[in-house]
C-alpha positions in Angstrom: -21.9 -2.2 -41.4 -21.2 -3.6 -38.1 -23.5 -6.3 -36.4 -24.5 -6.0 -32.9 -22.1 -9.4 -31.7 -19.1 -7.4 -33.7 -19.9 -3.8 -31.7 -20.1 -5.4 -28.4 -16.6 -7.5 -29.3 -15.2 -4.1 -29.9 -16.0 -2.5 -26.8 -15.1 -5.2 -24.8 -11.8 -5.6 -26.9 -11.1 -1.9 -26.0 -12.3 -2.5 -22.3 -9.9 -5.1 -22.0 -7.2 -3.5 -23.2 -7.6 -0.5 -20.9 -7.8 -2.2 -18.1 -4.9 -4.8 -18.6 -2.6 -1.6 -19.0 -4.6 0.0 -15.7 -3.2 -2.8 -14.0 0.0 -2.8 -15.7 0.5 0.7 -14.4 -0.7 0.2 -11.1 1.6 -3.2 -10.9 4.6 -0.9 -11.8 3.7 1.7 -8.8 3.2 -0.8 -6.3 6.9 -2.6 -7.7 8.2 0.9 -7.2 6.8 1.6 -3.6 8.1 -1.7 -2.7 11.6 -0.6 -3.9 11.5 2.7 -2.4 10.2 0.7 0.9 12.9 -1.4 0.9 16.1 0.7 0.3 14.8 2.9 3.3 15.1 0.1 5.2 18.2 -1.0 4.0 19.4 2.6 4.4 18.1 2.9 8.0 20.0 -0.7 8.9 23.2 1.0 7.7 23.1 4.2 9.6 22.3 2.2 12.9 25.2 -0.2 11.8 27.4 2.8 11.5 26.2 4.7 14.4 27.0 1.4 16.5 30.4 0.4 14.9 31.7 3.8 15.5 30.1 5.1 18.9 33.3 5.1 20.7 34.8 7.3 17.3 35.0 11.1 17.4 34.5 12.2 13.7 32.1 14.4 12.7 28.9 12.0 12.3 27.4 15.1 11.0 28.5 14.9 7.2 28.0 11.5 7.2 23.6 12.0 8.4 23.7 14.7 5.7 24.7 12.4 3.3 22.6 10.2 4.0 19.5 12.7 4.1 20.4 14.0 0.5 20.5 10.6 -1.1 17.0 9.9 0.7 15.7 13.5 -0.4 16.9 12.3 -4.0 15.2 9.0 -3.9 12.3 10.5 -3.1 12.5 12.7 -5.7 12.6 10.1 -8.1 9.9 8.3 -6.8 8.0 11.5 -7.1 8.9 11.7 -10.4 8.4 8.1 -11.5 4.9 8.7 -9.9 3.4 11.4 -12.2 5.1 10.1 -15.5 2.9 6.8 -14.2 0.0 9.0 -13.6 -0.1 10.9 -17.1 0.7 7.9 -19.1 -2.7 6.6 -17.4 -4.8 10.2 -18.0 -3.0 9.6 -22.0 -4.9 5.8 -21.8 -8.1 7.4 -20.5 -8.3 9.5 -22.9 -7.6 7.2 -25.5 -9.8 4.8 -24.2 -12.8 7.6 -24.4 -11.9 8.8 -28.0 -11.9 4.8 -29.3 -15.2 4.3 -27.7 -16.7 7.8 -28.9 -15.5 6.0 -32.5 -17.1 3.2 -32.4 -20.3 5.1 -31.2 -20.1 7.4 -33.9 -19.7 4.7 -36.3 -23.1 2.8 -34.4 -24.9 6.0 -35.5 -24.1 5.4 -38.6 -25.5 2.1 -38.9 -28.5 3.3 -38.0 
């Protein structure tokens, strides 16, 4: 039999623990935006440090914005990716988080 001090520690044990891995999750995604931000950047700074180094050159600057367009088409692909594994693993917490509070209801009921 639980008392009504040990119920409401339980739900706000489970509460707690939901929400700390909410913001876990949420912590990762912004850490990966950042990333993503930054090697754009980075990868913008290099073409213009290319483009500049070899304006007076005559090779085919074509391949090399291709290139470049692929590996940023990839990245985002990844990110894309990393994005909706982040997403489910929080739907798979919600709905864990639901289930251990329908428990701990059902077992309230019993008390009764």
């Amino acid at each position: 039999e639980m008392t009504p001090e040990e119920k409401r520690r339980s739900y706000q044990m489970i509460e707690d623990n939901y929400y700390q891995e909410k913001r876990r999750i949420n912590q990762q995604q912004q850490h990966v935006s950042a990333e993503i931000q930054r090697f754009r950047q980075q990868t913008n700074q290099l073409v213009g440090k290319v483009a500049y180094f070899t304006r007076n050159d005559t090779w085919d600057k074509r391949m090399f914005h291709h290139q470049i367009a692929t590996s940023l088409d990839e990245v985002k692909r990844t990110e894309n990716r990393f994005v909706l594994i982040l997403e489910e693993t929080e739907q798979a917490m919600r709905k864990n988080y639901r289930k251990e509070i329908e428990k701990l209801e059902e077992m309230a009921r019993m008390d009764l």
